[in-house]
CHARMM internal coordinates of N, CA and C (Angstrom, degrees):
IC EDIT
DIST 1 N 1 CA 1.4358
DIST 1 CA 1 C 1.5204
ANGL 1 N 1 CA 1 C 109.55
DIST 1 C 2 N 1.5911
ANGL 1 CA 1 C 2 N 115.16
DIHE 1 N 1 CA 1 C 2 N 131.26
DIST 2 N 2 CA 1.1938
ANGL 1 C 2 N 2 CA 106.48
DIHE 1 CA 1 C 2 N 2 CA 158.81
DIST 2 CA 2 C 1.7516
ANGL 2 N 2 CA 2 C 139.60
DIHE 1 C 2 N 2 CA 2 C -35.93
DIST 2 C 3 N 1.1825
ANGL 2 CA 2 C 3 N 123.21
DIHE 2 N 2 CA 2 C 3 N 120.94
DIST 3 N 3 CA 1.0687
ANGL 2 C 3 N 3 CA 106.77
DIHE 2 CA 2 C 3 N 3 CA 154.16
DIST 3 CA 3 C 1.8416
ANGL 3 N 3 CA 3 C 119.96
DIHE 2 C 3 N 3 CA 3 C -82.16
DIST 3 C 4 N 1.4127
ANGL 3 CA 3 C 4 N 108.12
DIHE 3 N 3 CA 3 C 4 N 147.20
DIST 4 N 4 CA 1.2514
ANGL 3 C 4 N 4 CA 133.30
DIHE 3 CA 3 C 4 N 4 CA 176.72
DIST 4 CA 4 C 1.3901
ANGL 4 N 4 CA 4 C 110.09
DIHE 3 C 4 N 4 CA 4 C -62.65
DIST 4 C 5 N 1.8215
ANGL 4 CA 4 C 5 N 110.29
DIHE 4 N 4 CA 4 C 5 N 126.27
DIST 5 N 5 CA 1.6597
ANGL 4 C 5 N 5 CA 113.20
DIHE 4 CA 4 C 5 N 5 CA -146.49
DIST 5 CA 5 C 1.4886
ANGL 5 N 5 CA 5 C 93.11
DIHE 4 C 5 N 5 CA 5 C -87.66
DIST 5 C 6 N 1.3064
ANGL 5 CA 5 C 6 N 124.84
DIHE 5 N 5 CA 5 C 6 N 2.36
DIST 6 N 6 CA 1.5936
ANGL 5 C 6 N 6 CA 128.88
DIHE 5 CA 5 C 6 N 6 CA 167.81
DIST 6 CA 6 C 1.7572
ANGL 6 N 6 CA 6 C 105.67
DIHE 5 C 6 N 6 CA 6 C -71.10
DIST 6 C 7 N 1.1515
ANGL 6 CA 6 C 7 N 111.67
DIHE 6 N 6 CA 6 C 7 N -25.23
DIST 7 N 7 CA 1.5843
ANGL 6 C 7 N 7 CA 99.45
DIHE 6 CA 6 C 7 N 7 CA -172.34
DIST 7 CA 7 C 1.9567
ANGL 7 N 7 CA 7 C 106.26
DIHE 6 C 7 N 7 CA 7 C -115.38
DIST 7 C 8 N 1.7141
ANGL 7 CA 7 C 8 N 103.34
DIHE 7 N 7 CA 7 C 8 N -2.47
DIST 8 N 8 CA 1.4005
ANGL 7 C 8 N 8 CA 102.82
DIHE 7 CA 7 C 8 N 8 CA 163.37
DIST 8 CA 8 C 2.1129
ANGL 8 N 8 CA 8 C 117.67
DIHE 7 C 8 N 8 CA 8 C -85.93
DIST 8 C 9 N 1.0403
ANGL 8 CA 8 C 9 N 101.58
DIHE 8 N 8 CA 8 C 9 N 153.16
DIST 9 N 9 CA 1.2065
ANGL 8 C 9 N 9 CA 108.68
DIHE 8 CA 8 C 9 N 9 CA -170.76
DIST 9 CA 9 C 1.5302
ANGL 9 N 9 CA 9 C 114.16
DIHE 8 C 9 N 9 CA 9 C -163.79
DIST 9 C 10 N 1.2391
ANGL 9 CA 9 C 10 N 96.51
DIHE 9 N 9 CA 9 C 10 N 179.01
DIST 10 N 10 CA 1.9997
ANGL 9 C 10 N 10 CA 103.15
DIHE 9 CA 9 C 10 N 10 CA 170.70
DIST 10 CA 10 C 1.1948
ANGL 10 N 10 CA 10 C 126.90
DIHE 9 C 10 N 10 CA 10 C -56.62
DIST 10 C 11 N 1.2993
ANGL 10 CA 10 C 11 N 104.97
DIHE 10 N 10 CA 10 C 11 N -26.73
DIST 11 N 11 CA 2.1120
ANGL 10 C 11 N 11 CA 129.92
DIHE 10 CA 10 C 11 N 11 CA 177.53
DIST 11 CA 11 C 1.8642
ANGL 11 N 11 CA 11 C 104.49
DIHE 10 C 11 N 11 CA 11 C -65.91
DIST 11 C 12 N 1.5183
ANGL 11 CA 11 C 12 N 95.69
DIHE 11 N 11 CA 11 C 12 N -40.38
DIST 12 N 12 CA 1.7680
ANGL 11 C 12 N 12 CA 99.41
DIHE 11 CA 11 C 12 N 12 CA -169.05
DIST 12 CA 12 C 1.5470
ANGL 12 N 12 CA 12 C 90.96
DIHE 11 C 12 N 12 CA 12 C -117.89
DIST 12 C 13 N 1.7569
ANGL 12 CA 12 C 13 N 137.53
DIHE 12 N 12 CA 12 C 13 N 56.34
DIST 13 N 13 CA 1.2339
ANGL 12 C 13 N 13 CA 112.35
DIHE 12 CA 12 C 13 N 13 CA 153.54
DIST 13 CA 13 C 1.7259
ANGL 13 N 13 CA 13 C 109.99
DIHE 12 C 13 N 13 CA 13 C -91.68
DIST 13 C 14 N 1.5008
ANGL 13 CA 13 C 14 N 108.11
DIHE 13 N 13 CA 13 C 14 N 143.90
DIST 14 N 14 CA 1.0786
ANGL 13 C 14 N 14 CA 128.99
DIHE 13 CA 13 C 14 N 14 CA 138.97
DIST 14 CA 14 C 1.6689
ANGL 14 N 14 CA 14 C 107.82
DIHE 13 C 14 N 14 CA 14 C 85.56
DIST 14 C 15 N 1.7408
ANGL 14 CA 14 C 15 N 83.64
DIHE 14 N 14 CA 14 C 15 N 51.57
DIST 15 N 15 CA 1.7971
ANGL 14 C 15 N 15 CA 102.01
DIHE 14 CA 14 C 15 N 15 CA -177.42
DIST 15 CA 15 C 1.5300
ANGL 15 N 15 CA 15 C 112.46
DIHE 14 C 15 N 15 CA 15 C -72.96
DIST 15 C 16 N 1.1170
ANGL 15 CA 15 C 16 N 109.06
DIHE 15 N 15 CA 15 C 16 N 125.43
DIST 16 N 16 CA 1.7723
ANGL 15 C 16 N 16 CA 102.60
DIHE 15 CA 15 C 16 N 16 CA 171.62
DIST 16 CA 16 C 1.6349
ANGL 16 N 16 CA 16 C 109.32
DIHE 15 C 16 N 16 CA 16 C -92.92
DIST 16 C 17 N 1.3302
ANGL 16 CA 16 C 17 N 91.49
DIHE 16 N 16 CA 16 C 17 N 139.01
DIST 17 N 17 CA 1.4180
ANGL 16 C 17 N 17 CA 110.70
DIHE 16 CA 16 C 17 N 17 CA -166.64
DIST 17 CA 17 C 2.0049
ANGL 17 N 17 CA 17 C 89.50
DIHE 16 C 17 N 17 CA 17 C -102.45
DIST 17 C 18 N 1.6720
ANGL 17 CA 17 C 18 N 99.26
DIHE 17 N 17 CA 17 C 18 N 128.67
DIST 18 N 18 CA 1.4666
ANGL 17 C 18 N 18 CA 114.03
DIHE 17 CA 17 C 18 N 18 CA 169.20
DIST 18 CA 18 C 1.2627
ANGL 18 N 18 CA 18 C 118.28
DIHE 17 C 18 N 18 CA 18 C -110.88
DIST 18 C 19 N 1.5808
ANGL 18 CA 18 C 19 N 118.92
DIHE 18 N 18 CA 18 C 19 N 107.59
DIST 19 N 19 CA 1.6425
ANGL 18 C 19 N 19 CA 100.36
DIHE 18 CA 18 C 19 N 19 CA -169.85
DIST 19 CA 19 C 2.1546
ANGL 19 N 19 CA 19 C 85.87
DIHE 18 C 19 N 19 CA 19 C -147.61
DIST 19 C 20 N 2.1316
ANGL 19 CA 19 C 20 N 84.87
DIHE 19 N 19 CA 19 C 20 N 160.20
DIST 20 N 20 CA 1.6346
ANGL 19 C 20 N 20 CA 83.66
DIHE 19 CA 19 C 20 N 20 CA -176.79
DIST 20 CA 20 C 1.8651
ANGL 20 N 20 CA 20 C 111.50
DIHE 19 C 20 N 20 CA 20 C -88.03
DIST 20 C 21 N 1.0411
ANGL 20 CA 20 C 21 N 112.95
DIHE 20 N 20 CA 20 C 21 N -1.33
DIST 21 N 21 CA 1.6154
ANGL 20 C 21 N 21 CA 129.83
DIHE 20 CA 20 C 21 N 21 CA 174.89
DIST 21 CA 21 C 1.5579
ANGL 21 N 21 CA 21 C 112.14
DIHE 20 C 21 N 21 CA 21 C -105.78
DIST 21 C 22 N 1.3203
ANGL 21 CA 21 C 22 N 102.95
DIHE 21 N 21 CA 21 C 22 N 126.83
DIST 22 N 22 CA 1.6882
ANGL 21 C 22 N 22 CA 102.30
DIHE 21 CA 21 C 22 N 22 CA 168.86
DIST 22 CA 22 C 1.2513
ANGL 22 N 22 CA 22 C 130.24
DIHE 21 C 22 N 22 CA 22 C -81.82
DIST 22 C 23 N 1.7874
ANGL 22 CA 22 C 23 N 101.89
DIHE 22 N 22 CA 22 C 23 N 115.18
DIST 23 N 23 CA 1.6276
ANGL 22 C 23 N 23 CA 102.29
DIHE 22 CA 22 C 23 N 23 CA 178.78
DIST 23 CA 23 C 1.1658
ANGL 23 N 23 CA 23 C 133.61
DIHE 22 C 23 N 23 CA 23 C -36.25
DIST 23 C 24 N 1.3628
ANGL 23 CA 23 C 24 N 107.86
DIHE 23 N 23 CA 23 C 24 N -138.89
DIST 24 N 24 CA 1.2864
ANGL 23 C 24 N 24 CA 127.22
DIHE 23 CA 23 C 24 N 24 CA -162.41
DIST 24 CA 24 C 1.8573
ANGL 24 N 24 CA 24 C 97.60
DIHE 23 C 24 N 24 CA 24 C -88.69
DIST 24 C 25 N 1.4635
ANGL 24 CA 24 C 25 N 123.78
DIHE 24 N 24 CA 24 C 25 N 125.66
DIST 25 N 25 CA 1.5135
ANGL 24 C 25 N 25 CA 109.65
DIHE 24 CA 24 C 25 N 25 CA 178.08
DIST 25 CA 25 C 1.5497
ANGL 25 N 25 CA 25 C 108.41
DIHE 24 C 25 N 25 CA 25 C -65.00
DIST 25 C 26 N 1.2584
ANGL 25 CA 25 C 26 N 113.69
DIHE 25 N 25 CA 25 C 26 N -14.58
DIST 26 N 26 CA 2.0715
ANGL 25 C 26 N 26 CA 98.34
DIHE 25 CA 25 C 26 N 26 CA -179.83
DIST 26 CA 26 C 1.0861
ANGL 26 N 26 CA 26 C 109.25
DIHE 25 C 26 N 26 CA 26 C -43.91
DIST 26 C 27 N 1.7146
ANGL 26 CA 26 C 27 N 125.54
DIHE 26 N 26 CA 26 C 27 N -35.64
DIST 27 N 27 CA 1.3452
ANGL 26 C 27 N 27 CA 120.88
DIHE 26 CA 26 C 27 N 27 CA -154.53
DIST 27 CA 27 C 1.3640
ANGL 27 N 27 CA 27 C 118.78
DIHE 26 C 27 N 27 CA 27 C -96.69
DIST 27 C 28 N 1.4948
ANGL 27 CA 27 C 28 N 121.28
DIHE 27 N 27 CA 27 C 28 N 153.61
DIST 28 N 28 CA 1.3338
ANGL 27 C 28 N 28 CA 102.32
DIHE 27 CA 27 C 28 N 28 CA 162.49
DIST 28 CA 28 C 1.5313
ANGL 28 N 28 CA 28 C 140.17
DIHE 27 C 28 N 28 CA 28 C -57.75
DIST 28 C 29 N 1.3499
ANGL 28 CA 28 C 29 N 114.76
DIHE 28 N 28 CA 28 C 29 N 120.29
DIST 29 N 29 CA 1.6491
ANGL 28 C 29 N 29 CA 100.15
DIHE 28 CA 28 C 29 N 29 CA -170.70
DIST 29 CA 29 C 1.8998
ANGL 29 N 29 CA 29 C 94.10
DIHE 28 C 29 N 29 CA 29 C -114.39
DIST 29 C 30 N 1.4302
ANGL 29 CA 29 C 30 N 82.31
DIHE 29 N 29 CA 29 C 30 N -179.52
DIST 30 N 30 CA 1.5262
ANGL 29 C 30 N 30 CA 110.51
DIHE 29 CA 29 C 30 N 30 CA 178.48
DIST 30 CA 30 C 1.4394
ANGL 30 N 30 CA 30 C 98.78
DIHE 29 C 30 N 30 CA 30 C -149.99
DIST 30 C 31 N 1.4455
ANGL 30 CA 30 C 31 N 105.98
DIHE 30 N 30 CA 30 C 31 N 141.92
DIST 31 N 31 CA 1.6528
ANGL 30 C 31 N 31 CA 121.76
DIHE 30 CA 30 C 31 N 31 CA 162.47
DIST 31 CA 31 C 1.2717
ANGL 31 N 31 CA 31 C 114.92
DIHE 30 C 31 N 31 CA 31 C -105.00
DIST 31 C 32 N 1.6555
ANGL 31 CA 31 C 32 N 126.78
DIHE 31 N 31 CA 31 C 32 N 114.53
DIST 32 N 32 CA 1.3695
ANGL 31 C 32 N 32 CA 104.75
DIHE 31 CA 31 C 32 N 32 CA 162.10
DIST 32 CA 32 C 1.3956
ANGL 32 N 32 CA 32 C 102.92
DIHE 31 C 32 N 32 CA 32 C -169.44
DIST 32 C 33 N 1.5100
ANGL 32 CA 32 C 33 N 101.01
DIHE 32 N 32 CA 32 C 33 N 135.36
DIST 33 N 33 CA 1.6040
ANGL 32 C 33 N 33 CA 116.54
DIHE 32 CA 32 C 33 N 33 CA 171.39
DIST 33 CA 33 C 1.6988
ANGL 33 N 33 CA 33 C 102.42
DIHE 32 C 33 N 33 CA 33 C 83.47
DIST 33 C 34 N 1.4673
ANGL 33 CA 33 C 34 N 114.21
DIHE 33 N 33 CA 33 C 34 N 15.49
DIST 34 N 34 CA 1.5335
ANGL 33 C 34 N 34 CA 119.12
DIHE 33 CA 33 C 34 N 34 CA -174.33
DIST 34 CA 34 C 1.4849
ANGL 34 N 34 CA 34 C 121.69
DIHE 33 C 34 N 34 CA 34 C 94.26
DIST 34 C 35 N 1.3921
ANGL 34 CA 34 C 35 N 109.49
DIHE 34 N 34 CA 34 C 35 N -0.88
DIST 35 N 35 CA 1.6987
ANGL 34 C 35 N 35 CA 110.64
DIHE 34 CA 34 C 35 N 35 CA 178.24
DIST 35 CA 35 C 1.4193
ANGL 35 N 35 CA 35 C 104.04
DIHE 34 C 35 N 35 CA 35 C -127.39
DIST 35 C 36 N 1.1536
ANGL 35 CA 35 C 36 N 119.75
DIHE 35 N 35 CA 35 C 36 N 151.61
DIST 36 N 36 CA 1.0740
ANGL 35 C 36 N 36 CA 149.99
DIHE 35 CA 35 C 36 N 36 CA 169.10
DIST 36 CA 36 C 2.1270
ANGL 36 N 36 CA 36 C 125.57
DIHE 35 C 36 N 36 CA 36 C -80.88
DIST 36 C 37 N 1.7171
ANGL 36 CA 36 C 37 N 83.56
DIHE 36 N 36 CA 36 C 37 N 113.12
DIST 37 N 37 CA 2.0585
ANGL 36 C 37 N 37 CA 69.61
DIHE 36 CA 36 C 37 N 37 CA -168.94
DIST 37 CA 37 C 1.1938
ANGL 37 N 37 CA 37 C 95.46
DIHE 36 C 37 N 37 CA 37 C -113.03
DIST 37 C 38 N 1.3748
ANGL 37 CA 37 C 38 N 125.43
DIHE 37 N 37 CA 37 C 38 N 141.67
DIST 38 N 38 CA 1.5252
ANGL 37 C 38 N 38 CA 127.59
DIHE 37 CA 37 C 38 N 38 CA 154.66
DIST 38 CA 38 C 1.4751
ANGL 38 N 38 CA 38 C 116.29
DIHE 37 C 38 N 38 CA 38 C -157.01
DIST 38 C 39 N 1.1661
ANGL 38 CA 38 C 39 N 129.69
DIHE 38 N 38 CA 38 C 39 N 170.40
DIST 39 N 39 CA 1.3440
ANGL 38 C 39 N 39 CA 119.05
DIHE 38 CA 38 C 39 N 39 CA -148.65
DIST 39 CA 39 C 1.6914
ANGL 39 N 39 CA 39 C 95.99
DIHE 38 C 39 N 39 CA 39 C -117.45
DIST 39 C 40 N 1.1444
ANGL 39 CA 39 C 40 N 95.47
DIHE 39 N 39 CA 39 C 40 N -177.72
DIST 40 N 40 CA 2.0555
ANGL 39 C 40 N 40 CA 85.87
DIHE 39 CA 39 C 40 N 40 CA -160.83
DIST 40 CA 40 C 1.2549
ANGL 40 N 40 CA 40 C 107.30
DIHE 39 C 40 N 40 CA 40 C -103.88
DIST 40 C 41 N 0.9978
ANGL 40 CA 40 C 41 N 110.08
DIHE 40 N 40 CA 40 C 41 N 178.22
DIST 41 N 41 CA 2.0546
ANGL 40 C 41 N 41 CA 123.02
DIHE 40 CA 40 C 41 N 41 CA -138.86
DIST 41 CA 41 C 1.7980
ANGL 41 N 41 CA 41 C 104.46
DIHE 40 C 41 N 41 CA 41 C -107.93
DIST 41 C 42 N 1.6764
ANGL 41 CA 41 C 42 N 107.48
DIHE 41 N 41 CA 41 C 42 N 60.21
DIST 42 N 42 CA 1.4328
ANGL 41 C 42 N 42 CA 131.82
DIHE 41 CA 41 C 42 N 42 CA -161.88
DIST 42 CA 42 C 1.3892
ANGL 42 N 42 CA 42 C 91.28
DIHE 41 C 42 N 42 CA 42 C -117.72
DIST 42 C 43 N 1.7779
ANGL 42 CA 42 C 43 N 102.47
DIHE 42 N 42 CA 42 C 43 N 151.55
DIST 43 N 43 CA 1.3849
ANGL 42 C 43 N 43 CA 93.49
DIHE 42 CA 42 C 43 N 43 CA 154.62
DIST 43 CA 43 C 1.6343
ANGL 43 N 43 CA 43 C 113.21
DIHE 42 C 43 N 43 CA 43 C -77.92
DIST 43 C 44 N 0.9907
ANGL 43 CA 43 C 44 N 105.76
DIHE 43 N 43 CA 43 C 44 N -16.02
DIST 44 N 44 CA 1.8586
ANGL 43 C 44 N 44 CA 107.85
DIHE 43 CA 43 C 44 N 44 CA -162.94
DIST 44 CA 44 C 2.0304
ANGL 44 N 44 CA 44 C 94.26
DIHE 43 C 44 N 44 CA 44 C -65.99
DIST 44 C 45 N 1.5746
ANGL 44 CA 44 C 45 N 85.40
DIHE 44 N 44 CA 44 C 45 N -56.82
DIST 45 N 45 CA 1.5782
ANGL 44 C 45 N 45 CA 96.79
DIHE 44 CA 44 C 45 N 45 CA -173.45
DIST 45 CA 45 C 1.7316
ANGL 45 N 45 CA 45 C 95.70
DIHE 44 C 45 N 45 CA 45 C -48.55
DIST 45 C 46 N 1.0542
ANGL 45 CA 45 C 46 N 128.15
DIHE 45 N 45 CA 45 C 46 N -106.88
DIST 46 N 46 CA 1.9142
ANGL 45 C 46 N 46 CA 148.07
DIHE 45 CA 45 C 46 N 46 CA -177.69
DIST 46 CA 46 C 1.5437
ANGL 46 N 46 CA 46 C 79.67
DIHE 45 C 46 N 46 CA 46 C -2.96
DIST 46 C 47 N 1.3575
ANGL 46 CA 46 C 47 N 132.28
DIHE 46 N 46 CA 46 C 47 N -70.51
DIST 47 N 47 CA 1.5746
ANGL 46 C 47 N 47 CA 116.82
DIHE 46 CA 46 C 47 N 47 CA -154.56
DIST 47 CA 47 C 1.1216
ANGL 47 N 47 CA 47 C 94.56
DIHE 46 C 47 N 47 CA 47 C -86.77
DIST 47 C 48 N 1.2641
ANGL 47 CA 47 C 48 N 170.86
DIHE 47 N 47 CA 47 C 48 N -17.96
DIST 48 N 48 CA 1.2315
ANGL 47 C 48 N 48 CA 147.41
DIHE 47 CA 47 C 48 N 48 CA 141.87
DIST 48 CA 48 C 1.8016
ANGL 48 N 48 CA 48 C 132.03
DIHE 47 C 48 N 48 CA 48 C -31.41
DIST 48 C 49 N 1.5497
ANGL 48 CA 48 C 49 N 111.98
DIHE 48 N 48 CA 48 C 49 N -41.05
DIST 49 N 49 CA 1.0105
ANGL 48 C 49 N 49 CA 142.60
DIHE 48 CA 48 C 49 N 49 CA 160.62
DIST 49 CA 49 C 1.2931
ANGL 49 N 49 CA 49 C 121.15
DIHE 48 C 49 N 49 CA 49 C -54.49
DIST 49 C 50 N 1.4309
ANGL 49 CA 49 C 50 N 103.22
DIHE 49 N 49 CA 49 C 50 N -56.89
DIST 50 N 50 CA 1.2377
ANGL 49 C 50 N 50 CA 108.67
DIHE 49 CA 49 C 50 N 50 CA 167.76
DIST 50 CA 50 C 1.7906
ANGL 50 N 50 CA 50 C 137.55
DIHE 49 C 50 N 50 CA 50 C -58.32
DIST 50 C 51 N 1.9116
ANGL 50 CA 50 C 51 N 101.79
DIHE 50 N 50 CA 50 C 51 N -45.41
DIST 51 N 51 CA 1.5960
ANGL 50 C 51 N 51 CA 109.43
DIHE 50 CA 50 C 51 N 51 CA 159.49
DIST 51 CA 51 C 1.6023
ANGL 51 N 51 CA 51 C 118.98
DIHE 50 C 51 N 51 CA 51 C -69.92
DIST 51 C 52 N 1.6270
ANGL 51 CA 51 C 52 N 110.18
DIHE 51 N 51 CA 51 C 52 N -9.91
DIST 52 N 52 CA 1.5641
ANGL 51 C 52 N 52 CA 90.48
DIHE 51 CA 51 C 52 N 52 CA -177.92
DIST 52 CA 52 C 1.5889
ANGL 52 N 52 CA 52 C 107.72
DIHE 51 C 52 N 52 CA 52 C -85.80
DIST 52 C 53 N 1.5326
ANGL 52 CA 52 C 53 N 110.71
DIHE 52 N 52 CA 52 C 53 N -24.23
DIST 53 N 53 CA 1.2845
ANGL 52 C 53 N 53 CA 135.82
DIHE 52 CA 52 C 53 N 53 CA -164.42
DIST 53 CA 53 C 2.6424
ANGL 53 N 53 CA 53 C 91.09
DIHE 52 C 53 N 53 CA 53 C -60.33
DIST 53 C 54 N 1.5018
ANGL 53 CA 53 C 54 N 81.28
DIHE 53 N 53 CA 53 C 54 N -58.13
DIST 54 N 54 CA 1.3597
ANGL 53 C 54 N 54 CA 73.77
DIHE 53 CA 53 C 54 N 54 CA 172.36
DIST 54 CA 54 C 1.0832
ANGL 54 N 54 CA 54 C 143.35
DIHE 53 C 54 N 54 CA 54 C -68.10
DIST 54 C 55 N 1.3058
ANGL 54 CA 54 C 55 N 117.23
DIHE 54 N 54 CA 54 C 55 N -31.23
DIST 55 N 55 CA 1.4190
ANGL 54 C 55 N 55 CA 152.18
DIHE 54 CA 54 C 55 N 55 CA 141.50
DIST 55 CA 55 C 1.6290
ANGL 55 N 55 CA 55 C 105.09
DIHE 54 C 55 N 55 CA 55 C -22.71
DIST 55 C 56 N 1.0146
ANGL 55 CA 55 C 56 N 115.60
DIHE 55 N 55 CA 55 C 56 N -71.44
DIST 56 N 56 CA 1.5532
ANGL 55 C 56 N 56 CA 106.81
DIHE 55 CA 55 C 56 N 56 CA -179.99
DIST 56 CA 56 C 1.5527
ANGL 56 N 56 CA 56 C 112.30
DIHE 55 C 56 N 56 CA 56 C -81.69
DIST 56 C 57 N 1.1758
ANGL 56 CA 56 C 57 N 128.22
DIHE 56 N 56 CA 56 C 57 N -21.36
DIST 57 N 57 CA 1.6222
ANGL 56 C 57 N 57 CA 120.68
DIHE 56 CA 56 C 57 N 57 CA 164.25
DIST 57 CA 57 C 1.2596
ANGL 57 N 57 CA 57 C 117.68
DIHE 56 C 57 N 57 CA 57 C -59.14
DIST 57 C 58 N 1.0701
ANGL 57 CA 57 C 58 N 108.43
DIHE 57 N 57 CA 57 C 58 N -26.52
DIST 58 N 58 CA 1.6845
ANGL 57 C 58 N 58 CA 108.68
DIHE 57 CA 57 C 58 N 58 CA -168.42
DIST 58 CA 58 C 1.3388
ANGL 58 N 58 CA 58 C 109.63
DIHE 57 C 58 N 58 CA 58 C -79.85
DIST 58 C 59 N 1.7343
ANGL 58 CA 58 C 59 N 105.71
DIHE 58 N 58 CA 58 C 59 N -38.73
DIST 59 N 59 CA 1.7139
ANGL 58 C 59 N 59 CA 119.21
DIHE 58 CA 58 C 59 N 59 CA -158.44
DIST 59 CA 59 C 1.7983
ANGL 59 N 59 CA 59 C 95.81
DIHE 58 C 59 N 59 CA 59 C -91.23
DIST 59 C 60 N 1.3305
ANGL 59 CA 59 C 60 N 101.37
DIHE 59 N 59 CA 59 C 60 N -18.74
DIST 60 N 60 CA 2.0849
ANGL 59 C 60 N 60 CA 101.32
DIHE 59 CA 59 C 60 N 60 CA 171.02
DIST 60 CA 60 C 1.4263
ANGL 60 N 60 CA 60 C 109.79
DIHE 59 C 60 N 60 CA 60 C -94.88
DIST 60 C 61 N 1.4106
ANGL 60 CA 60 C 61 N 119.50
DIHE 60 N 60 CA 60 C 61 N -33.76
DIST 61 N 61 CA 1.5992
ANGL 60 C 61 N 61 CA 112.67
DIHE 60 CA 60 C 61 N 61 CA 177.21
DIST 61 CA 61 C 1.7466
ANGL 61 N 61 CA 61 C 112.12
DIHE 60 C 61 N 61 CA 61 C 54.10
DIST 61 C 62 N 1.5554
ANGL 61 CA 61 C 62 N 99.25
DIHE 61 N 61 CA 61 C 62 N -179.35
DIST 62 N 62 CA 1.2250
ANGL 61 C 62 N 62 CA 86.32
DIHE 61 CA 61 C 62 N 62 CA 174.29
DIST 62 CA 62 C 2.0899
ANGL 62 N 62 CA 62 C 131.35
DIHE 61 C 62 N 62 CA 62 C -116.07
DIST 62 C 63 N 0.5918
ANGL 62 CA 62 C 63 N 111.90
DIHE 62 N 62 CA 62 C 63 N 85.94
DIST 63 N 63 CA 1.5390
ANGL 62 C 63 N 63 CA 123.58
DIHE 62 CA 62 C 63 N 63 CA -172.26
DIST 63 CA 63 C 1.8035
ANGL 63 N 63 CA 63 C 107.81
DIHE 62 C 63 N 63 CA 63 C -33.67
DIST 63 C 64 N 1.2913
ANGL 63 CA 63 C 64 N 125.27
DIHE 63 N 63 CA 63 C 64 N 72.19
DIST 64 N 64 CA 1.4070
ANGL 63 C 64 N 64 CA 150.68
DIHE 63 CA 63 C 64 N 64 CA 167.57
DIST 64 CA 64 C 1.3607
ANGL 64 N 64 CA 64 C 128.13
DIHE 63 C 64 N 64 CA 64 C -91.94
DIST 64 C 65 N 1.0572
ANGL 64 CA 64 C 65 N 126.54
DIHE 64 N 64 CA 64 C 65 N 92.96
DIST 65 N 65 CA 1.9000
ANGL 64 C 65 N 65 CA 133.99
DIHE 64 CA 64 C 65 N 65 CA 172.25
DIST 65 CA 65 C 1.8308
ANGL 65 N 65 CA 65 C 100.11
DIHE 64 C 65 N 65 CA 65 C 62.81
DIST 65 C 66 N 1.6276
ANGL 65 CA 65 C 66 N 113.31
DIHE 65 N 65 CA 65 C 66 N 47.60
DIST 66 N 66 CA 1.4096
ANGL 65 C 66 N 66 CA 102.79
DIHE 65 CA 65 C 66 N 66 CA 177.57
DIST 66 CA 66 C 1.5038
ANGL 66 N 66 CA 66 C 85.03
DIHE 65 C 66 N 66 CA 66 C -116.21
DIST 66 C 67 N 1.9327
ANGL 66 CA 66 C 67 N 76.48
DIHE 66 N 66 CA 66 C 67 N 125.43
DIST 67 N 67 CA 1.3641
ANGL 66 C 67 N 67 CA 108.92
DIHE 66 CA 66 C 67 N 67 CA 168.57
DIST 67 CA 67 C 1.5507
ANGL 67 N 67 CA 67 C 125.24
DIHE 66 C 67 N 67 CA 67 C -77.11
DIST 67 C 68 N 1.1292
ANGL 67 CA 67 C 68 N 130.58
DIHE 67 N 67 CA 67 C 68 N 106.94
DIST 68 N 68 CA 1.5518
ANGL 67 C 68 N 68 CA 118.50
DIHE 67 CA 67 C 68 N 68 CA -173.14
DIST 68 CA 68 C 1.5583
ANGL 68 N 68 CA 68 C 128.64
DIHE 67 C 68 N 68 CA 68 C -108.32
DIST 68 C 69 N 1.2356
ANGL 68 CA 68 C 69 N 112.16
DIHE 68 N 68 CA 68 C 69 N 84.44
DIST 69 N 69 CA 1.6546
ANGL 68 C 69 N 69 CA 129.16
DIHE 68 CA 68 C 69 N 69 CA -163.90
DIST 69 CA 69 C 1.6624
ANGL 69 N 69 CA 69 C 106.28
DIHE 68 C 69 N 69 CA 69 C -48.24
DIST 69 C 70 N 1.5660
ANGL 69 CA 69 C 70 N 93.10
DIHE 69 N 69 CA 69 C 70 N 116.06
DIST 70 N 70 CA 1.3574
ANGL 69 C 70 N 70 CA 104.07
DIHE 69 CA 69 C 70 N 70 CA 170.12
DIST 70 CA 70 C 1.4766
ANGL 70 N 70 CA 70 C 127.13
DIHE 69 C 70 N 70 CA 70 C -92.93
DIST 70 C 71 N 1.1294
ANGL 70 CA 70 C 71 N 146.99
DIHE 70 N 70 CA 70 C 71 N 135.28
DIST 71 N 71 CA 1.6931
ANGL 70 C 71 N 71 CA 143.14
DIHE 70 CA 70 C 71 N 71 CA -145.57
DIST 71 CA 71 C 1.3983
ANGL 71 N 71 CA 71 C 85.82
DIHE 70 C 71 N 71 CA 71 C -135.49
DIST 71 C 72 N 1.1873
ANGL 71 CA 71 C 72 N 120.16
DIHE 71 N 71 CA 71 C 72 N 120.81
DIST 72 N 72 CA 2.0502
ANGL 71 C 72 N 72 CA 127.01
DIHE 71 CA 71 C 72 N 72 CA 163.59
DIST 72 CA 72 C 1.2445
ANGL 72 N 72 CA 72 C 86.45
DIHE 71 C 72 N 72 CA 72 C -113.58
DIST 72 C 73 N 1.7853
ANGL 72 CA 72 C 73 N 115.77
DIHE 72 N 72 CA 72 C 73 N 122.19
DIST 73 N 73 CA 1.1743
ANGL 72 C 73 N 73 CA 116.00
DIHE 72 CA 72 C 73 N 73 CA 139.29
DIST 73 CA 73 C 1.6900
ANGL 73 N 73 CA 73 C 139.44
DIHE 72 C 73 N 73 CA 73 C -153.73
DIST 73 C 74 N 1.0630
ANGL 73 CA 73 C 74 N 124.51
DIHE 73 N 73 CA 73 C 74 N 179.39
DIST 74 N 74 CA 1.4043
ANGL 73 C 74 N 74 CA 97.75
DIHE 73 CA 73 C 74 N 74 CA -160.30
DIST 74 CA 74 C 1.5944
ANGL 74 N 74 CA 74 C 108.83
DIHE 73 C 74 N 74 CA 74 C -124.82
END
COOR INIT
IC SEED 1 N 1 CA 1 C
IC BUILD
């Protein structure tokens, strides 16, 4: 269930929700080990998720035909 965006804030961003049934599909989920993770149905939470989500795409990129010159010398 939603929480009410009057009682979400900066104090409660980016709660992960642990449950044995899968929520709501709006959210981001994950399956693993038999539980279900996804984070709760806030704007604070969703945009938090969302900048970390970019946040790490940007800083992993994509690793494609890089050649990396090796030098042996003595």
């Amino acid at each position: 269930m939603p929480i009410e965006e009057a009682e979400a804030g900066a104090t409660a961003t980016l709660r992960i929700n642990v449950t044995d049934s899968p929520p709501d599909l709006r959210l981001p989920i994950i399956c693993y080990d038999g539980h279900y993770y996804s984070v709760n149905d806030t704007v604070w939470d969703r945009t938090t998720f969302l900048i970390l989500s970019i946040l790490f795409q940007t800083t992993i990129g994509r690793m494609e035909n890089v050649g990396i010159p090796i030098t042996i010398s003595k």
